[in-house]
ROTI-981307 format. One line per field, with one value per residue (C-alpha): residue number from 1; x, y, z. Coordinates in steps of 0.02 Angstrom, whole numbers. Layout:
<koltis>
n	c(NUM;...)
east	c(X;...)
north	c(Y;...)
up	c(Z;...)
</koltis>
This chain:
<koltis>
n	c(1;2;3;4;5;6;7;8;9;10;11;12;13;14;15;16;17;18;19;20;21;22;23;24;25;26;27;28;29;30;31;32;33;34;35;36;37;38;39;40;41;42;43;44;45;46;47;48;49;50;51;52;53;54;55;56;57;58;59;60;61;62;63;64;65;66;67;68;69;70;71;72;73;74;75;76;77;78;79;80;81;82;83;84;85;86;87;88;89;90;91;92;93;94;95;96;97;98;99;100;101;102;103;104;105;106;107;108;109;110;111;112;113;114;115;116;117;118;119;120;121;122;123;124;125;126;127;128;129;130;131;132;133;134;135;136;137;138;139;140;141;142;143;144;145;146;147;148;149;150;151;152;153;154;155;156;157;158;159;160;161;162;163;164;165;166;167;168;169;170;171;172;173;174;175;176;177;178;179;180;181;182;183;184;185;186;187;188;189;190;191;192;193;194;195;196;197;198;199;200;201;202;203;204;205;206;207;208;209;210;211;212;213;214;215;216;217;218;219;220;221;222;223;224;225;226;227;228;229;230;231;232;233;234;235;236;237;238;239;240;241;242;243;244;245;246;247;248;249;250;251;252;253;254;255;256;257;258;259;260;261;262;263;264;265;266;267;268;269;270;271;272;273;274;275;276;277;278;279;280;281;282;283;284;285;286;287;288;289;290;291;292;293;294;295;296;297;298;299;300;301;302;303;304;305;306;307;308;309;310;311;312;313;314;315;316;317;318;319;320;321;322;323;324;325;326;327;328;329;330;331;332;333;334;335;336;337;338;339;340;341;342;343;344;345;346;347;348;349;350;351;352;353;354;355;356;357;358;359;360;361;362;363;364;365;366;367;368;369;370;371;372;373;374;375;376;377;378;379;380;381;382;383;384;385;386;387;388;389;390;391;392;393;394;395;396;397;398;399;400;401;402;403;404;405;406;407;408;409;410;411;412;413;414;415;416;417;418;419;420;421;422;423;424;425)
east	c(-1747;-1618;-1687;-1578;-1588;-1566;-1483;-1558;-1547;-1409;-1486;-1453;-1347;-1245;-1229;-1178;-1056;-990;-1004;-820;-659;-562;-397;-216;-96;24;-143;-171;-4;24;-158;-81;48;-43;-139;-8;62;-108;-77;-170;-25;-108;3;137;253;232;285;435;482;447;568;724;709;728;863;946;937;952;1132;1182;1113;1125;1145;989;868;828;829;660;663;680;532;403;446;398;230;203;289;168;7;-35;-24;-89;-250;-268;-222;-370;-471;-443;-455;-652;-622;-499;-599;-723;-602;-609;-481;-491;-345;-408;-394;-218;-304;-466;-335;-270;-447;-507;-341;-370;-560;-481;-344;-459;-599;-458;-379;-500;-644;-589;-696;-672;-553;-701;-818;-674;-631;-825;-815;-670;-760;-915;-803;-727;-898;-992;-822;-852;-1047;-998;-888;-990;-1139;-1029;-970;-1111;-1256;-1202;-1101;-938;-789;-675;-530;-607;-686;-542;-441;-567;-572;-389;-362;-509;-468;-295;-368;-474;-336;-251;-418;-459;-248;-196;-33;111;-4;44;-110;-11;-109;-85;-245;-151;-291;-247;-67;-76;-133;41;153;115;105;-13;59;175;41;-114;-28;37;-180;-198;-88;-152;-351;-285;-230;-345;-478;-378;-375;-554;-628;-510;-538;-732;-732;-636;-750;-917;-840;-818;-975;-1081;-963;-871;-689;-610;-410;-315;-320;-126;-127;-260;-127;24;-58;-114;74;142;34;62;232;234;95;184;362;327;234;398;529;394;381;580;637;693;735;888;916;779;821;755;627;563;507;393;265;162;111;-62;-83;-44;-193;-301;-240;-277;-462;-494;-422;-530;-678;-665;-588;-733;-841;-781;-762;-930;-1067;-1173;-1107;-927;-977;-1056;-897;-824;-950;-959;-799;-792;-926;-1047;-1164;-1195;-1206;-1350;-1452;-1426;-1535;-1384;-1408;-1216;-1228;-1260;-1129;-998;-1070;-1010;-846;-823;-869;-790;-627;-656;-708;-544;-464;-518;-437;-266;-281;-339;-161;-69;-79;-67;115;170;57;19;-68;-2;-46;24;-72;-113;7;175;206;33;-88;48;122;-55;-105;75;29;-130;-44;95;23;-94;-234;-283;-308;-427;-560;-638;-458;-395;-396;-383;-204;-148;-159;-53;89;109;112;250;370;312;390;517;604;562;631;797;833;825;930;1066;1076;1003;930;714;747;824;692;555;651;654;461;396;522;437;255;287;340;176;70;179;139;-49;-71;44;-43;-228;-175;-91;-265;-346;-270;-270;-452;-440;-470)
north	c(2095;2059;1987;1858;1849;1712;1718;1733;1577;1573;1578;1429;1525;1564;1386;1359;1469;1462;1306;1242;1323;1314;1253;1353;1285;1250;1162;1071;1006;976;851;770;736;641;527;487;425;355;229;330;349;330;348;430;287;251;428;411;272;330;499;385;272;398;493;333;277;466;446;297;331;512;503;395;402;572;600;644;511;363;490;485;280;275;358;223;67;91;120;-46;-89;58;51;-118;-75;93;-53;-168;-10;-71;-224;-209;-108;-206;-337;-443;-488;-515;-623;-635;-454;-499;-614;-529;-389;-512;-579;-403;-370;-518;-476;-291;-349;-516;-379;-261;-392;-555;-456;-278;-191;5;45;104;-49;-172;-64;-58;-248;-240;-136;-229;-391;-320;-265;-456;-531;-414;-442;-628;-612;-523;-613;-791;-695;-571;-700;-854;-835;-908;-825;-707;-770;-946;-887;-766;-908;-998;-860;-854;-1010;-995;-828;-890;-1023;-913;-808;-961;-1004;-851;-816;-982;-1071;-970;-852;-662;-534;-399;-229;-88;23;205;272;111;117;307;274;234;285;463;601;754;907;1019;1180;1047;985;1173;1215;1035;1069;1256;1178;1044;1180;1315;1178;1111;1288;1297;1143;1165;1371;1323;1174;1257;1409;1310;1188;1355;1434;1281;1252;1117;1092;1154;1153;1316;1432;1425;1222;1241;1367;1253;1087;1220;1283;1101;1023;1175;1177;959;974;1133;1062;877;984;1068;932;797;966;946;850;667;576;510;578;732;765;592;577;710;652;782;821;730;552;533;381;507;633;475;430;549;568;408;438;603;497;334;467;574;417;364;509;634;499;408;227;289;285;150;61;90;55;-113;-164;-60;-189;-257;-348;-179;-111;-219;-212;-11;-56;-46;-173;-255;-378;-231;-142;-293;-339;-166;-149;-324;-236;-78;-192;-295;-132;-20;-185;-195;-28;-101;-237;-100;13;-172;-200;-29;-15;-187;-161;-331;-469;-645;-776;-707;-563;-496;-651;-653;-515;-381;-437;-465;-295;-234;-294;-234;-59;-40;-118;-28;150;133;26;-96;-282;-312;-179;-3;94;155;301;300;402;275;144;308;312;125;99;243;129;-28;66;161;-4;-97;13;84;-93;-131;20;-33;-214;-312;-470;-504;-618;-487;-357;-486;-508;-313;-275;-401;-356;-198;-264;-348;-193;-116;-275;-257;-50;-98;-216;-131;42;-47;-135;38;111;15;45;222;229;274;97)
up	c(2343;2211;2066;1948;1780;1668;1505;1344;1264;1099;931;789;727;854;914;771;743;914;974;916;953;808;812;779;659;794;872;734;712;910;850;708;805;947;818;745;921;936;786;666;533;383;233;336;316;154;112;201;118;-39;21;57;-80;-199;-109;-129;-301;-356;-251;-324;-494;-539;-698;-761;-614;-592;-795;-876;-971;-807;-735;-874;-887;-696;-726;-881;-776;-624;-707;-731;-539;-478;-580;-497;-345;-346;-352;-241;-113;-128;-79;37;144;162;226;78;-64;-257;-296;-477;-526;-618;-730;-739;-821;-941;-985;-1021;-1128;-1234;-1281;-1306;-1440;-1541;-1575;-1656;-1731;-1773;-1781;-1854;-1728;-1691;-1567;-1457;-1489;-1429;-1282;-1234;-1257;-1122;-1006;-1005;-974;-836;-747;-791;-695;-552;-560;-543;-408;-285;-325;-275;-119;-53;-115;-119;51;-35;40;-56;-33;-89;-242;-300;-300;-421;-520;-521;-601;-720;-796;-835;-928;-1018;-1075;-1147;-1247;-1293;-1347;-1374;-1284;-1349;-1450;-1465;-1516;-1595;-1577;-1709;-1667;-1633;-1505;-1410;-1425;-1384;-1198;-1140;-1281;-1325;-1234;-1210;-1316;-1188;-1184;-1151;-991;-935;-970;-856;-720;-678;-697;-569;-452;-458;-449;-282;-217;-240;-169;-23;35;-12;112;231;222;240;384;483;451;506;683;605;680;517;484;516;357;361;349;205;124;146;62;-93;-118;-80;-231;-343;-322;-374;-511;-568;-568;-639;-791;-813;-792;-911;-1033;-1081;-1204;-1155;-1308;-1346;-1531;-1528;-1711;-1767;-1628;-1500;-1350;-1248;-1130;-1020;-1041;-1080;-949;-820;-837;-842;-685;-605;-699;-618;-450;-423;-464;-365;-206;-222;-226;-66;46;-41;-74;51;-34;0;172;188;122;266;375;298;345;499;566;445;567;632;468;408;575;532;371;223;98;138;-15;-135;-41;-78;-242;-288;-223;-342;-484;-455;-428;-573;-689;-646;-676;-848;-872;-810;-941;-1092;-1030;-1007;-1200;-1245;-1175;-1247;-1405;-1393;-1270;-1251;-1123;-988;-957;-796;-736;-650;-514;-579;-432;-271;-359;-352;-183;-111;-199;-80;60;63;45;211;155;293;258;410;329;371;317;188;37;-153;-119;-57;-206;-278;-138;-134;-313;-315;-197;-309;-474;-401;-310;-465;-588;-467;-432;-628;-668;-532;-606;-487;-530;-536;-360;-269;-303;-274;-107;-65;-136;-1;154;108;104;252;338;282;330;516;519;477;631;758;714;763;918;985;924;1026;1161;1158;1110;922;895)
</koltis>
């Protein structure tokens, strides 16, 4: 009489170390691949465009566009917008819009530059005052449009119109606020001594390498579907090599007469960049409100009958917005040493919204990344300032920036609908 035997039951531990085949790079890019078929392109596109329009400005204008000094003006032209544009990531995926983050800028600017000037405060007392501006506006906001049920779109628009008339009181019609502070002026005009941003950019990497083999490593030990070792590798060596060679190329000297004025090293606006990019990122991808950002605008009905508190949720995105907004208008008056009654007007928000847009975040909600604010404000400076460089008038790259945004916009809703109908949706 044959007996059978049943197995022995697996361990925890070896379900889960077993229990998912890990991919090979080939694998892995054989997946990519597919979702990007899928409609899952993320910033793909954006980074494309970003490749060919330099290519083609750095064809057309060799001689000024690739020069250090055209690069570390790019990094200084496009912080404005893309401090905005981090922003309005929070909103954006939630589905909402803050059309008054331009002028919200421009408010914050003012108070910045009349308590350095009218009031003689400390540089740090009058950008506190800024801050704390910028976080009462967002406070406002989200309390009009999570609480009060107004929507976004309705009471961005009122805010609009109000903070530009705010700046005009607070400025005066054809005022100028003239700002001498040299902390201040030293956000977007100086740069960080040449050793300082060698000691920044190896931090930066090892720090990458780090975080990266350590997630990779704890992914695979709890039988998590982690990226081949080789992929991990190539993204390492692929940021090294463009932290490591902007360093270098900023590091040279760029002035135009170096024995009057020298002109080195990495702008200071660009280490704070990034500062605030690692935050708000790891906010949104590491912390249980990140994710419920997205759920929020992935469904929000279905969010709130999950028990998140969605007007908290939205009430902070506002702020956030308004807050990182604040910081645009503080590096906005630093770079023209001054603040007049246009701040945060003209082209900053569309340039800011475009910025977001463009670099994969979705208007419709539950998409989108901090990097992305980055890559689309790239394409916003680098059409902005090529264009400029080749001559071209302001209409014609107001015409190009939104056949480009509208390209993005066009991406953004073809990639959901093939989603959807693949099942990624």
């Amino acid at each position: 009489m044959s007996t059978s035997t049943v197995p022995e039951a697996p361990t925890a531990p070896s379900l889960l170390a077993g229990s998912v085949e890990q991919p090979t790079f080939g694998e892995a890019i054989g997946n990519y691949v597919r979702k990007v078929r899928g409609g899952d392109m993320g910033s793909l596109p954006a980074i494309l465009a970003l490749a060919v329009l330099i290519l083609a400005f750095v064809v057309m204008k060799p001689e000024t566009f690739p020069s250090t000094l055209n690069i570390a003006n790019l990094f200084q032209q496009g912080a404005v917008v893309v401090t905005i544009a981090m922003g309005l990531v929070f909103v954006l995926l939630l589905g909402e819009i803050d059309l008054s983050a331009g002028f919200a800028s421009g408010v914050c600017g003012a108070i910045l530059a009349t308590g350095l000037t009218a009031y003689g405060w400390p540089w740090y007392l009058a950008l506190a005052a800024a801050l704390a501006t910028g976080i009462v506006i967002g406070l406002l906001i989200g309390t009009l449009v999570a609480r009060v049920g107004i929507p976004s779109f309705v009471t961005t628009l009122a805010a609009f119109l109000a903070f530009q008339g705010v700046v005009l009181l607070i400025i005066g019609a054809g005022g100028n606020i003239s700002i001498t502070d040299p902390v201040i002026v030293a956000l977007q005009n100086k740069n960080v001594p040449p050793l300082l941003g060698w000691a920044m950019a190896i931090v930066a990497v090892l720090a990458y390498a780090g975080s990266s083999l350590r997630t990779w490593q704890l992914r695979r030990r709890r039988g998590l579907v982690a990226a081949p070792l080789g992929m991990v590798v190539v993204k390492i060596v692929a940021l090294s090599l463009v932290v490591i060679g902007m360093v270098a190329i900023l590091n040279q000297e760029r002035s135009l007469n170096p024995l009057r004025t020298s002109i080195i090293g990495v702008p200071i606006v660009v280490p704070l960049i990034v500062t605030l990019a690692l935050i708000l990122g790891f906010v949104l991808t590491r912390t249980a409100f990140g994710r419920h950002i997205y759920a929020v605008g992935g469904n929000a009905e279905a969010t709130r009958r999950a028990g998140i508190n969605v007007k908290a949720v939205k009430m902070a995105c506002f702020t956030i917005c308004s807050f990182m907004a604040a910081i645009a208008g503080i590096l906005a008056a630093s770079r023209a040493t001054s603040v007049d009654p246009n701040a945060g007007g003209s082209n900053v928000l569309l340039y800011a919204v475009g910025a977001a847009v463009i670099g994969g975040t979705s208007l419709f909600g539950g998409k989108g990344r901090i990097v992305d604010a980055l890559i689309g404000g790239a394409v916003i400076a680098v059409i902005d300032n090529g264009m400029a460089l080749l001559g071209y008038s302001a209409g014609i790259k107001y015409v190009v920036t939104g056949a480009v945004l509208a390209a993005a916009a066009a991406v953004d809703a073809i990639s959901r609908r093939r989603a959807r109908a693949t099942g990624r949706g």
